[in-house]
PASEBA-1860 file (N, C-alpha, C; in nm, 3 decimals):
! residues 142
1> XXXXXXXX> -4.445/-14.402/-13.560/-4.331/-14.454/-13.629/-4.319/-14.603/-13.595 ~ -4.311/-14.654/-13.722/-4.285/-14.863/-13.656/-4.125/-14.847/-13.718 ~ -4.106/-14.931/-13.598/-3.959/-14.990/-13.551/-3.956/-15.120/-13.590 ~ -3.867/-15.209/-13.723/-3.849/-15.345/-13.675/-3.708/-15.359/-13.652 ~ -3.670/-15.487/-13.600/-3.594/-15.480/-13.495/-3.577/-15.653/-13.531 ~ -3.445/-15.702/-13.568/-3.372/-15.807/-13.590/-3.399/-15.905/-13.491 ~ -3.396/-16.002/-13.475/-3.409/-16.086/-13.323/-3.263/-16.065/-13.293 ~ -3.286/-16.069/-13.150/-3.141/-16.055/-13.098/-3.157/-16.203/-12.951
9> XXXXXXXX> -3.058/-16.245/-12.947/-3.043/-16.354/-12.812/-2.973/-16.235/-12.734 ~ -2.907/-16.152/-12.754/-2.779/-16.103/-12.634/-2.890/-15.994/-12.601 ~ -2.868/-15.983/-12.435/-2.932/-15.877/-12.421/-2.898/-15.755/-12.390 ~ -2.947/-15.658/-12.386/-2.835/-15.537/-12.387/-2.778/-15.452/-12.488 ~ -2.892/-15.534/-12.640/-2.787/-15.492/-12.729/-2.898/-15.447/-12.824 ~ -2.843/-15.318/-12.892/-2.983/-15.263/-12.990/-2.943/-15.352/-13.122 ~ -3.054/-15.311/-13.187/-3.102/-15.385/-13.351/-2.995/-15.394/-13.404 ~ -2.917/-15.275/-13.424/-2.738/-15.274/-13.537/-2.669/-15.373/-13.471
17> XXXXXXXX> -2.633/-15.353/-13.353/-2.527/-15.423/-13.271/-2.578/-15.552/-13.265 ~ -2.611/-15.580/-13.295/-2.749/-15.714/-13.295/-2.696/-15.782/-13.419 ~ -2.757/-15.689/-13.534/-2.719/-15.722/-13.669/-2.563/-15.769/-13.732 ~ -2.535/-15.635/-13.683/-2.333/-15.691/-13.700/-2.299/-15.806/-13.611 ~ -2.366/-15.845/-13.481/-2.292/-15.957/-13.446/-2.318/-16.072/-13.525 ~ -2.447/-16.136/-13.562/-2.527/-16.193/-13.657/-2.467/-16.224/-13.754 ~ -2.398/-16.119/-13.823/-2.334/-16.152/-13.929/-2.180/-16.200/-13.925 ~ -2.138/-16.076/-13.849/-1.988/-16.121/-13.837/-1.958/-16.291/-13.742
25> XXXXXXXX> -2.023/-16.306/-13.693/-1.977/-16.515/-13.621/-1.989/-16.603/-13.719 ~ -2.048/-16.596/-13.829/-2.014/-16.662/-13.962/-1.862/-16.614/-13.984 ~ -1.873/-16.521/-14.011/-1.730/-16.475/-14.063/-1.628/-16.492/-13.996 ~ -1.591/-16.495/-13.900/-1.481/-16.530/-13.816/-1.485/-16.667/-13.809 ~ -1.589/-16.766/-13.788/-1.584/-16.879/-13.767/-1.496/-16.970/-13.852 ~ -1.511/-16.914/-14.023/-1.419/-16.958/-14.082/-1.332/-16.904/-14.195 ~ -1.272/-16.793/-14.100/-1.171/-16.692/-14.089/-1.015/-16.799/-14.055 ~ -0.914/-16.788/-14.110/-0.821/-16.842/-14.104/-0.703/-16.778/-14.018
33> XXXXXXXX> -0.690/-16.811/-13.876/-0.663/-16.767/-13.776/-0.498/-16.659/-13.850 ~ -0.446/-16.542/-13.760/-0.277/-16.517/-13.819/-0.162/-16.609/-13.826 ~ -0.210/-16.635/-13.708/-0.105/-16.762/-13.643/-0.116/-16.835/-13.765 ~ -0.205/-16.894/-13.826/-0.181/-17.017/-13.939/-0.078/-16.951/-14.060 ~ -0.060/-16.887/-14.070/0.027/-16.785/-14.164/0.154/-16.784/-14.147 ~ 0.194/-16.812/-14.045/0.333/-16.864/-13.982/0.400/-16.959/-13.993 ~ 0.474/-17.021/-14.011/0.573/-17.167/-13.994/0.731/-17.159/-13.913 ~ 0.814/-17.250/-13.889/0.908/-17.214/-13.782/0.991/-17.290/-13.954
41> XXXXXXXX> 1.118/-17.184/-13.909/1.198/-17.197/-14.001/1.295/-17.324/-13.980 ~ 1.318/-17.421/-13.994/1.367/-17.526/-13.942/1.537/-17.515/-13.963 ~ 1.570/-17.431/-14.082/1.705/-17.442/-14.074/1.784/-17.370/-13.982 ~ 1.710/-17.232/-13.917/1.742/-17.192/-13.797/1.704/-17.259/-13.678 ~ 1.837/-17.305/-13.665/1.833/-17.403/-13.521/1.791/-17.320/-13.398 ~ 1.839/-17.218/-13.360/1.879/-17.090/-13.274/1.748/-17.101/-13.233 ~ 1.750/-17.068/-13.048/1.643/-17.088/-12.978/1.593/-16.924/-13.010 ~ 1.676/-16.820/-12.981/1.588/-16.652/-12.958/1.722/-16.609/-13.120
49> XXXXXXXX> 1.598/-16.541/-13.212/1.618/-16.461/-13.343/1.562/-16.333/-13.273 ~ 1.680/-16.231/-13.294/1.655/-16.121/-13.261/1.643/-16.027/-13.363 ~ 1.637/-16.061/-13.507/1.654/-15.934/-13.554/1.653/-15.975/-13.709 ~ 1.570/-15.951/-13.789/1.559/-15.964/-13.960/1.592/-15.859/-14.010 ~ 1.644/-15.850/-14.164/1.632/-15.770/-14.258/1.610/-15.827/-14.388 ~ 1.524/-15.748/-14.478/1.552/-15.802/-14.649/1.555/-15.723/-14.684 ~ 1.591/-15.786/-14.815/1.647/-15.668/-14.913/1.634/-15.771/-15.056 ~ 1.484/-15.739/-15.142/1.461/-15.827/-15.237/1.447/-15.953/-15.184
57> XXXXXXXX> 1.541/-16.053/-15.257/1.528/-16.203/-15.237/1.639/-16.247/-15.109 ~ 1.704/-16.153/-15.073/1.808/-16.202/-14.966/1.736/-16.156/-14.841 ~ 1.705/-16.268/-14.778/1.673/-16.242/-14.582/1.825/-16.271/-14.506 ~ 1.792/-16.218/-14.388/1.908/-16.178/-14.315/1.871/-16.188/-14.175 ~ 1.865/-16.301/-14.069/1.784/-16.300/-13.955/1.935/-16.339/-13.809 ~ 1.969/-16.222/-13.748/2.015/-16.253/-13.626/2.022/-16.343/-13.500 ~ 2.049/-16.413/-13.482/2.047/-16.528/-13.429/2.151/-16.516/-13.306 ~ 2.137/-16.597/-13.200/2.202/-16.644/-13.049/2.388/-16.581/-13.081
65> XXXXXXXX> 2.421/-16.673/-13.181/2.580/-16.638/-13.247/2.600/-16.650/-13.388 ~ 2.489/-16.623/-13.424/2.532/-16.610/-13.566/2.459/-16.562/-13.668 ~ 2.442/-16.525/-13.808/2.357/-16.495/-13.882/2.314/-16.549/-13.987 ~ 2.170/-16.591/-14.018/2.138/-16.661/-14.090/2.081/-16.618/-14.222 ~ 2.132/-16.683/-14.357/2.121/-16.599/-14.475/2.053/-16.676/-14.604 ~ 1.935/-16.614/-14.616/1.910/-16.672/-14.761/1.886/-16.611/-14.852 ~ 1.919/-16.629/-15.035/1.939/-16.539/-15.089/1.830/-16.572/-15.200 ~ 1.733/-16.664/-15.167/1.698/-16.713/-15.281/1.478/-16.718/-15.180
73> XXXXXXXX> 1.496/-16.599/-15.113/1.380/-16.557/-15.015/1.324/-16.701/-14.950 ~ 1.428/-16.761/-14.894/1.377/-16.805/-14.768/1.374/-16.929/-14.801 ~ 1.419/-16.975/-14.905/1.366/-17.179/-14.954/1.515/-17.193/-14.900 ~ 1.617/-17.154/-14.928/1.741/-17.246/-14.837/1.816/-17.132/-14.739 ~ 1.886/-17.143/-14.657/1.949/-17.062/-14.541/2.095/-17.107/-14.536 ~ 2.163/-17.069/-14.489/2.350/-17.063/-14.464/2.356/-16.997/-14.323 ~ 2.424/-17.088/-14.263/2.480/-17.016/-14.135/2.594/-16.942/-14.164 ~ 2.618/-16.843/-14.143/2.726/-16.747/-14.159/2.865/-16.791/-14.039
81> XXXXXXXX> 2.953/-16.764/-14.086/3.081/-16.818/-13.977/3.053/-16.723/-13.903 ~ 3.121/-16.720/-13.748/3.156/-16.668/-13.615/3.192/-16.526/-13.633 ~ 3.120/-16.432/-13.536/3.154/-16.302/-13.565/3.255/-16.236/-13.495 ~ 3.305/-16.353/-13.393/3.438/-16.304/-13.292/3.402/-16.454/-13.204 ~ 3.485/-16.490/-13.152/3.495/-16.601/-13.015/3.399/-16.563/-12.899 ~ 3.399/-16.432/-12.852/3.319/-16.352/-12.760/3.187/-16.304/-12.827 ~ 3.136/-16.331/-12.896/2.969/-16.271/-12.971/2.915/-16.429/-12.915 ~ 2.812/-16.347/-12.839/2.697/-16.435/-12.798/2.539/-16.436/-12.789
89> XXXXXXXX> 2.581/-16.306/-12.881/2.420/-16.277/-12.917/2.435/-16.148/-13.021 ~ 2.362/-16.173/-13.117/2.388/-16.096/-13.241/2.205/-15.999/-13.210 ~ 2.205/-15.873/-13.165/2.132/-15.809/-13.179/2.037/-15.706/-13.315 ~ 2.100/-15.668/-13.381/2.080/-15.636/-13.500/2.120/-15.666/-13.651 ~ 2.047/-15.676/-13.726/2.148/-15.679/-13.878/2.034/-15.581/-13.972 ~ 2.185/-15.592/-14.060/2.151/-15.435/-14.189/2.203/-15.527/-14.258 ~ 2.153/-15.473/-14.429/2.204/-15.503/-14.558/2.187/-15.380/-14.589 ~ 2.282/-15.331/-14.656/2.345/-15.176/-14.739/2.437/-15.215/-14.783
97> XXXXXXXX> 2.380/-15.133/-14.925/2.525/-15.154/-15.039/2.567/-15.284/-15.029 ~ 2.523/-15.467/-15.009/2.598/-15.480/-15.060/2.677/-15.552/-14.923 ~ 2.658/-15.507/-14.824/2.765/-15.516/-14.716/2.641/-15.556/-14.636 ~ 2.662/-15.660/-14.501/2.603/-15.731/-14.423/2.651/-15.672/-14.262 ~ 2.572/-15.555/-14.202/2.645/-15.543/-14.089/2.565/-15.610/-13.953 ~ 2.612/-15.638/-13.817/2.592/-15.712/-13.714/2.617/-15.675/-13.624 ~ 2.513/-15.586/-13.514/2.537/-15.528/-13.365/2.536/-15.641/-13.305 ~ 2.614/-15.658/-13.197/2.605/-15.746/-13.079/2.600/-15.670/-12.984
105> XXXXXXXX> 2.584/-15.785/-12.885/2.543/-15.702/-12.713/2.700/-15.730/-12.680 ~ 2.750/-15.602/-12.677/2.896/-15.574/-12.575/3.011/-15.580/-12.688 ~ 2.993/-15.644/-12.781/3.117/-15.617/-12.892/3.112/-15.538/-13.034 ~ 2.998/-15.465/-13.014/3.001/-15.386/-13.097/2.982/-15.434/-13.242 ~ 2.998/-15.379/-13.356/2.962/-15.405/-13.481/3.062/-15.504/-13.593 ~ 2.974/-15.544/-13.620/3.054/-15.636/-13.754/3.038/-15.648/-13.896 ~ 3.089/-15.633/-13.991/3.052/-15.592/-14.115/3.133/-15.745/-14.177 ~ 3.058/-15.809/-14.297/3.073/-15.860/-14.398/3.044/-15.850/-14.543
113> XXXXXXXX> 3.137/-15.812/-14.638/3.130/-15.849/-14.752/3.064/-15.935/-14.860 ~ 3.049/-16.052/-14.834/3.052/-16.179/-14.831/2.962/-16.224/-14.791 ~ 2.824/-16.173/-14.736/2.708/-16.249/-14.659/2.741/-16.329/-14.551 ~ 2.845/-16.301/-14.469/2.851/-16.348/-14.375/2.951/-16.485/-14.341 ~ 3.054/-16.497/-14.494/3.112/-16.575/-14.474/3.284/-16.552/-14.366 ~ 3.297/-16.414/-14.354/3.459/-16.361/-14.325/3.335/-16.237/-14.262 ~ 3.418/-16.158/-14.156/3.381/-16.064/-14.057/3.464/-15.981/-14.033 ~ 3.485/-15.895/-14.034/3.561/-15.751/-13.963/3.478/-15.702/-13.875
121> XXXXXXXX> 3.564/-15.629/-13.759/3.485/-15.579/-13.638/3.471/-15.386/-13.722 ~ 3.381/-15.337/-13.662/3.335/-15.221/-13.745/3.307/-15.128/-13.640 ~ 3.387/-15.087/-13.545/3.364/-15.006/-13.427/3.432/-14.846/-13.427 ~ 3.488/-14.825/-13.538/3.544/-14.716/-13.570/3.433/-14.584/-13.515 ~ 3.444/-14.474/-13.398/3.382/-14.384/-13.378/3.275/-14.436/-13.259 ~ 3.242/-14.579/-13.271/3.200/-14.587/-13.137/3.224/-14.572/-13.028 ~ 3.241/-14.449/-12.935/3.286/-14.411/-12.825/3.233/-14.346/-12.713 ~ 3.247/-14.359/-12.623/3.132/-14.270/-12.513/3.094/-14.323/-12.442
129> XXXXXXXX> 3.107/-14.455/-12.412/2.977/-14.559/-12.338/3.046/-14.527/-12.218 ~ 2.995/-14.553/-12.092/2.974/-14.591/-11.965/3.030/-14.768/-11.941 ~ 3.161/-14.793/-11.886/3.143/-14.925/-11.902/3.133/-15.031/-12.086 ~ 3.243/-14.900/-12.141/3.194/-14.985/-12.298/3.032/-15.030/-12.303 ~ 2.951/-14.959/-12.286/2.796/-14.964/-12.314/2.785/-14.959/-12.486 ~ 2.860/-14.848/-12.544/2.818/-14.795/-12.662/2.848/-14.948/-12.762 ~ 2.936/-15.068/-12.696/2.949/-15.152/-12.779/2.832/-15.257/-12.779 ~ 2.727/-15.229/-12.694/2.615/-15.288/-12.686/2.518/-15.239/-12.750
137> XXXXXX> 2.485/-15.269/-12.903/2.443/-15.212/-12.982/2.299/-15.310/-13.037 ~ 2.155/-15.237/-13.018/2.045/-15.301/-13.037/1.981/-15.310/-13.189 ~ 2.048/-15.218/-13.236/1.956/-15.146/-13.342/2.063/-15.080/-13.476 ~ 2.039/-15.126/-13.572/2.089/-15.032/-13.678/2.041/-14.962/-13.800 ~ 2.043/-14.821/-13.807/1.923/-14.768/-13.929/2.079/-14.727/-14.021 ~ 1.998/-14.706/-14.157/2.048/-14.608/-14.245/2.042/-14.489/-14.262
END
């Protein structure tokens, strides 16, 4: 039986493994890294964004104290007014129905109408925590 067999530089390595490397270092070489796919949103000032949602053309991104909103997918942004005096970090956001809601760490939930222009606190049934824990809220599903 004749064997041919690709040149290989690496040693250690059979004919296939040989072959796929061969080919694939072209390909990566000018492969366009993920990272380049990225850009920093400049109208969010906010050092730590904890938390996106969309919904169609409206984004919705959680921010240090506040929430940042664009409705037109991402070409302009609105800072949303204050979600209480005491919110100092907005952990989650939802869009449902229509309505804009906002976990924080220790004050519990906030709902807007309005995308974020006017706030109501939304803690109705939150109860149980250890130390008001349950108002330290990370996460919100439907």
């Amino acid at each position: 039986m004749n064997h041919t067999s690709l040149p290989c530089s690496l040693p250690h390595t059979g004919p296939c493994v040989s072959a796929l490397i061969q080919l694939a270092l072209p390909v990566l070489a000018f492969a366009t890294p993920i990272s380049a796919q990225w850009s920093r949103v400049k109208e969010i000032p906010a050092s730590n964004v904890f938390c996106v949602d969309v919904q169609q053309e409206t984004i919705v991104a959680g921010a240090d104290t506040a929430v940042f909103v664009s409705t037109d997918g991402g070409t302009l942004w609105r800072r949303s007014s204050p979600l209480a005096p005491a919110v100092d970090s907005i952990q989650a956001v939802r869009l449902f129905h229509g309505r804009l809601f906002a976990g924080t760490a220790g004050q519990g939930v906030f709902v807007s109408a309005d995308l974020g222009r006017t706030w109501s606190p939304f803690n109705q049934g939150l109860t149980g925590g250890i130390l008001n824990t349950q108002l330290d809220v990370s996460s919100l599903e439907v």
